[in-house]
C-alpha positions in Angstrom: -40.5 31.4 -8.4 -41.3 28.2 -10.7 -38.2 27.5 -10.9 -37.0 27.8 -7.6 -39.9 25.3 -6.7 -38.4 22.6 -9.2 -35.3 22.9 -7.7 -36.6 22.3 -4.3 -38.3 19.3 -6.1 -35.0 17.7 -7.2 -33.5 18.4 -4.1 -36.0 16.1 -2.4 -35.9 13.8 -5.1 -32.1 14.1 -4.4 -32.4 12.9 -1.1 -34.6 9.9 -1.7 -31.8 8.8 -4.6 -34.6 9.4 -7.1 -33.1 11.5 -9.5 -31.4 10.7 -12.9 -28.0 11.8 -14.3 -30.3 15.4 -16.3 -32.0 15.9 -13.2 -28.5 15.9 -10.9 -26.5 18.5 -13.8 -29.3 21.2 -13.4 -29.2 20.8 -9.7 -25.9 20.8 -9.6 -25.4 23.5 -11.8 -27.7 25.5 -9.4 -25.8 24.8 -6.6 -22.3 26.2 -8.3 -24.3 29.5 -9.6 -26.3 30.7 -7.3 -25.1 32.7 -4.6 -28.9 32.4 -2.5 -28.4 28.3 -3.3 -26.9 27.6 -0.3 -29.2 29.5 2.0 -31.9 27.9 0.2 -30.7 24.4 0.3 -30.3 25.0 4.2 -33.8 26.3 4.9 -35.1 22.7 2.8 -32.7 20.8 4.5 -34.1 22.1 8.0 -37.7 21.3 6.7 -36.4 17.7 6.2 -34.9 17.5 9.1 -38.1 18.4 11.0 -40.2 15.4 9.3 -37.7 13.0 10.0 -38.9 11.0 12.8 -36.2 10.5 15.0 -35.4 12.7 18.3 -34.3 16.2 17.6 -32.3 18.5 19.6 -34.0 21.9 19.1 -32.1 23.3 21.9 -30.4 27.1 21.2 -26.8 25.4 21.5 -27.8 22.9 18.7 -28.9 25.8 16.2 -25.8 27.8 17.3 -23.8 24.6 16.1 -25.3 23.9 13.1 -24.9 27.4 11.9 -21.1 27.0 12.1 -21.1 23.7 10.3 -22.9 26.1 7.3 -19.8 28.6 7.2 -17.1 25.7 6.9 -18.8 24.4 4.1 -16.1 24.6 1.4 -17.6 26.0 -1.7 -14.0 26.7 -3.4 -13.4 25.3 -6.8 -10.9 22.0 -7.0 -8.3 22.1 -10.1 -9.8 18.9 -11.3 -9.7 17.7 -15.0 -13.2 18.6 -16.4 -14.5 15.4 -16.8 -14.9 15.1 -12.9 -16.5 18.6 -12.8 -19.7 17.6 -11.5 -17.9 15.7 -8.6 -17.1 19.0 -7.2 -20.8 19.8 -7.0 -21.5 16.3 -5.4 -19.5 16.7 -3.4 -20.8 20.1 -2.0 -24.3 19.0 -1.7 -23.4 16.2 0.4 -21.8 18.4 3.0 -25.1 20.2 2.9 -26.8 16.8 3.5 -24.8 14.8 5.6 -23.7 18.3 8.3 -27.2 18.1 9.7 -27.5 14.8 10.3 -23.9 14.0 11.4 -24.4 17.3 13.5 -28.0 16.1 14.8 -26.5 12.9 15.6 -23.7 14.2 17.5 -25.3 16.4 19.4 -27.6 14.9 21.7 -27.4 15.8 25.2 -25.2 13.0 27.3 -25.9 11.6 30.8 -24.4 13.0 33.5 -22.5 9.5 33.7 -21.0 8.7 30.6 -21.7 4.4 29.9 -18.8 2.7 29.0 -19.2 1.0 25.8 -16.7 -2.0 25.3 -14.5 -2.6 21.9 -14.5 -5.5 20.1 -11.1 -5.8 17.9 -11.0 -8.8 14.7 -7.4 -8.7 13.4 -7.2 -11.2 10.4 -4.0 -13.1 9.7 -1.9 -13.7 6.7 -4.0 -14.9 3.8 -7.6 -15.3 6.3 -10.3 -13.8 5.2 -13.7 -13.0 7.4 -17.6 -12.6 7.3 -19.0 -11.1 10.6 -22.3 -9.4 11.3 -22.0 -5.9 13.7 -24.6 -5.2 15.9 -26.9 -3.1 13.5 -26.7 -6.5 11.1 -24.5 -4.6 8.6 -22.3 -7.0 7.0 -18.4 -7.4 6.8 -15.9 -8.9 5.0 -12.7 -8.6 6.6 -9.4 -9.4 4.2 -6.1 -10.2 5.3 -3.9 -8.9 7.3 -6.5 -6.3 8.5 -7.6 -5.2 11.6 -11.1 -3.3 12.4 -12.3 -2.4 15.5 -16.6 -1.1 16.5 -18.3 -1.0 19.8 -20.6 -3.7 21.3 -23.0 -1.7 20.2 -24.6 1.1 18.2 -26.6 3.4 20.0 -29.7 4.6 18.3 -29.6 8.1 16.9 -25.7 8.4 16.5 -23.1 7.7 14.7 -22.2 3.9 14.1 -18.5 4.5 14.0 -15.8 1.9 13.1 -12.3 2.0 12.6 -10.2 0.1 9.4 -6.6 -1.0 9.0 -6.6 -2.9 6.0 -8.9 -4.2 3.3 -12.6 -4.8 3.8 -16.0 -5.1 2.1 -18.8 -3.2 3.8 -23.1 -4.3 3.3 -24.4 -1.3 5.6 -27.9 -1.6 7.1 -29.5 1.6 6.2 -30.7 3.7 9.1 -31.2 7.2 8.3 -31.1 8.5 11.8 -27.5 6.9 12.3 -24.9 7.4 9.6 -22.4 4.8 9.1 -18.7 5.7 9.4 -15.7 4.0 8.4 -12.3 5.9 9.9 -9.1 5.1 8.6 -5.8 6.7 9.4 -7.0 10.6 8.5 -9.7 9.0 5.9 -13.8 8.7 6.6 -15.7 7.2 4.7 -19.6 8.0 5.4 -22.8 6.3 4.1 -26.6 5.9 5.3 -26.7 2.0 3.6 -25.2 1.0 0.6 -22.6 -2.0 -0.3 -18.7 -0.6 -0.9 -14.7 -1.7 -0.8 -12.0 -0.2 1.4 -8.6 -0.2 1.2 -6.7 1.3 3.5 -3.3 -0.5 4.3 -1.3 2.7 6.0 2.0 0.7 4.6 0.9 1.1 1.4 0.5 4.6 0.9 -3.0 4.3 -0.6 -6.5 4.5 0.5 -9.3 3.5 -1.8 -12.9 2.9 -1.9 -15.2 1.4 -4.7 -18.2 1.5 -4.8 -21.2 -1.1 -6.0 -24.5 0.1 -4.8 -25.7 3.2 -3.1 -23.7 6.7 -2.6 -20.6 7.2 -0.3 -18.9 10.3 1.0 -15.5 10.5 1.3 -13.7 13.0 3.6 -9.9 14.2 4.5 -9.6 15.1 7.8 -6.8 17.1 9.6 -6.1 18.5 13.1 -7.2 21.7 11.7 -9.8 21.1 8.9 -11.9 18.3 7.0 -12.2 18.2 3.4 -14.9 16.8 1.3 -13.1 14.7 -1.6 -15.8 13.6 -3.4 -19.5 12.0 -3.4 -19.2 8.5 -4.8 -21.9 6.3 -6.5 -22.2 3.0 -7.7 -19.7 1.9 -10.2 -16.9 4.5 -9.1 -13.7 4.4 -7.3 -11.6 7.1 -5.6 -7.8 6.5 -5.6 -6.0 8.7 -2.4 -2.3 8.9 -2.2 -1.9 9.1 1.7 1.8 11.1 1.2 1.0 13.9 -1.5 -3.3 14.0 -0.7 -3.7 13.6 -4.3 -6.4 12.1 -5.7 -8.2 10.8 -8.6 -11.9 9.1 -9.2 -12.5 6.2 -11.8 -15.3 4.4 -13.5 -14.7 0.9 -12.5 -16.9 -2.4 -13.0 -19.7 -2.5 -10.2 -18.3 -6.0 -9.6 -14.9 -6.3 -9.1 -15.8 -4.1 -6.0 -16.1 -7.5 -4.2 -14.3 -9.9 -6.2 -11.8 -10.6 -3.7 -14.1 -12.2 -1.2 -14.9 -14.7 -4.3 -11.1 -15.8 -4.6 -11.1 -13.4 -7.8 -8.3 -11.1 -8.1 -8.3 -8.4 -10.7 -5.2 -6.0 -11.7 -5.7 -3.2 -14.0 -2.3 -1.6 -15.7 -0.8 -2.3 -12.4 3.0 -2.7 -11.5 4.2 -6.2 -10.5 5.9 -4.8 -7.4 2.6 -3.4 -6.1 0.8 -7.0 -7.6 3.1 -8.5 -5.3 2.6 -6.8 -2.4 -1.3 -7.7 -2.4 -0.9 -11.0 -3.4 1.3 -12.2 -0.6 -2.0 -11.3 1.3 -4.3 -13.2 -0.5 -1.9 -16.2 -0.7 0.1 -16.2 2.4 3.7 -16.3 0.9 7.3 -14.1 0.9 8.0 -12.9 -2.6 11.8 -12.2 -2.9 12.5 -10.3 -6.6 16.3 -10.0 -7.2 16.1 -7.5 -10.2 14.3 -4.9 -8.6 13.6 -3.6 -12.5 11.4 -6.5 -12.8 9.0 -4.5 -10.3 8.1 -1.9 -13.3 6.9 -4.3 -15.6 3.0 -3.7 -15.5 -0.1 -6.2 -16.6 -3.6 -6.5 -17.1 -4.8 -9.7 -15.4 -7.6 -11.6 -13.3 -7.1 -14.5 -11.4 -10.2 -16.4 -10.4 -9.9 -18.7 -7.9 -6.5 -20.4 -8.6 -3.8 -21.5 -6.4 -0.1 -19.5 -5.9 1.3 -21.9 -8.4 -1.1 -21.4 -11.4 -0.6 -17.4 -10.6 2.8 -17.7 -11.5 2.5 -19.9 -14.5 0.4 -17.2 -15.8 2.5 -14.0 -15.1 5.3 -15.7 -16.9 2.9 -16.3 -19.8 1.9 -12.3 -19.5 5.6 -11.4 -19.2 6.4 -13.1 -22.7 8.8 -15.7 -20.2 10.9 -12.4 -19.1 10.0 -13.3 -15.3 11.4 -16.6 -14.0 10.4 -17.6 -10.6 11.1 -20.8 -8.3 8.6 -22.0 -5.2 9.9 -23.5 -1.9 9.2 -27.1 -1.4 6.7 -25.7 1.5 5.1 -23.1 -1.0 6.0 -20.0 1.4 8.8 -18.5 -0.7 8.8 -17.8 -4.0 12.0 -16.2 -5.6 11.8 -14.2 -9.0 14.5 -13.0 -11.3 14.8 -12.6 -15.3 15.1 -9.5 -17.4 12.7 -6.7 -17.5 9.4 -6.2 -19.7 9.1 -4.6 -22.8 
């Protein structure tokens, strides 16, 4: 009984983002070996729910839901490396959390006459870069080429929902009562209030978010099914491969999960041809490489708040002068060539 009371005490702490690294292993651990956790965990999660003072549905219909959100919650083990272990566990406790207040959230009884809620699009061009406020005063930085889209505005008690093409930087006003989602492509990305990246460029095969205060929940979702990848917190990244659904989380540097909104552009082991790719964003040019090798070669580098030219002075530097490269007179084109890196 004692210690089914300390769990329940680290739960709450859980909740309130009060507990340390010790105290999240034993809860943790609890969750993965108990076969009464979950029920446990539920019944808690109710009595928070009831304190919470926003409107509640109590209603029959919302009790019949919430009971079918408890059996999808997928409790299988992931064939991760074992460093990530805990993830897993994370990862299953924020279900737990976030189903009841998603759920809540969602299903509040509609008018009769559904009110039309306008759109508002922002598509950024080549090499622009944004800062706009939504309605809820949650902060945005939109990079280039993107394109994000979120209603006039949020309506208290639900879901503020918007939708992501692209790369952007997110400052979300907390508000328990009203989770904050981020859709991209079959990606959702779901927070009460924290500070996070996303990059989700569907031409680039990969979706990732980094993380530099608070916790994020990211989520696959299918037709059939939705899949709870992993609970994020500050100083991690998740790394999705949009083609095969792998995945991988690293520990990254809390702030490089903003640098590019500071004109600071950081590159770890990374392959010139994907390089590239992101800095004809951030720079507005056309790179044309005519060895297609040269797009192996890989480099360490940051580039803080230079201009095109002074990018390419360094790579050439960082290539031991194995890349050779040539501007346009107007600074749109830039050719490469040379041999490839050893």
């Amino acid at each position: 009984m004692k210690h089914q009371e300390e769990i329940r005490r680290l739960f709450k702490m859980y909740l309130e983002g009060k507990t340390n690294a010790r105290q999240n292993t034993i809860l943790f651990h609890y969750l993965n070996n108990n076969k009464n956790a979950e029920q446990e965990l539920s019944d808690l999660m109710s009595e928070t729910w009831e304190q919470e003072p926003a409107v509640r549905d109590n209603s029959v219909e919302a009790n019949e839901g919430l009971e079918q959100l408890w059996t999808k919650i997928d409790h299988k083990k992931q064939k991760t490396i074992q460093r990530y272990q805990i993830l897993k566990y994370a990862a299953s406790l924020v279900m737990i959390c976030s189903a009841v207040f998603v759920y809540k959230a969602s299903q509040k009884k509609q008018p009769d006459v559904a009110k039309s809620i306008a759109v508002i699009t922002k598509i950024t061009a080549s090499g622009e870069k944004v800062k706009m406020l939504l309605p809820d005063s949650s902060v945005v930085y939109l990079g280039s080429r993107s394109k994000i889209s979120w209603p006039e505005h949020f309506e208290k008690g639900k879901i503020r929902s918007v939708s992501l093409e692209g790369e952007a930087f997110f400052e979300v006003k907390h508000d328990a009562a009203s989770p904050f989602i981020i859709r991209s492509g079959k990606m959702e990305t779901q927070v009460l209030g924290t500070s996070f990246n996303i990059y989700a460029y569907p031409e680039d095969k990969i979706f990732t978010v980094s993380v530099r205060t608070g916790k994020v929940g990211v989520t696959e979702k299918s037709p059939r099914a939705r899949k709870m990848l992993s609970l994020l917190t500050a100083g991690m990244k998740i790394v999705y491969d949009t083609d095969n659904g792998k995945f991988r989380v690293n520990v990254a540097q809390v702030s490089e999960a903003d640098s590019w909104t500071n004109n600071r552009f950081v590159f770890h082991d990374e392959n010139l041809g994907s390089m590239l790719v992101k800095l004809e964003r951030y720079y507005n040019v056309h790179f044309e490489v005519k060895s297609a090798k040269l797009k192996a070669c890989r480099f360490n580098a940051t580039f803080s708040d230079i201009n095109i030219n002074e990018v390419m002075r360094q790579l050439k530097i960082m290539s031991s002068g194995h890349i050779k490269y040539k501007i346009s007179d107007d600074k749109t084109k830039i050719v490469l060539w040379g041999e490839t890196c050893e």
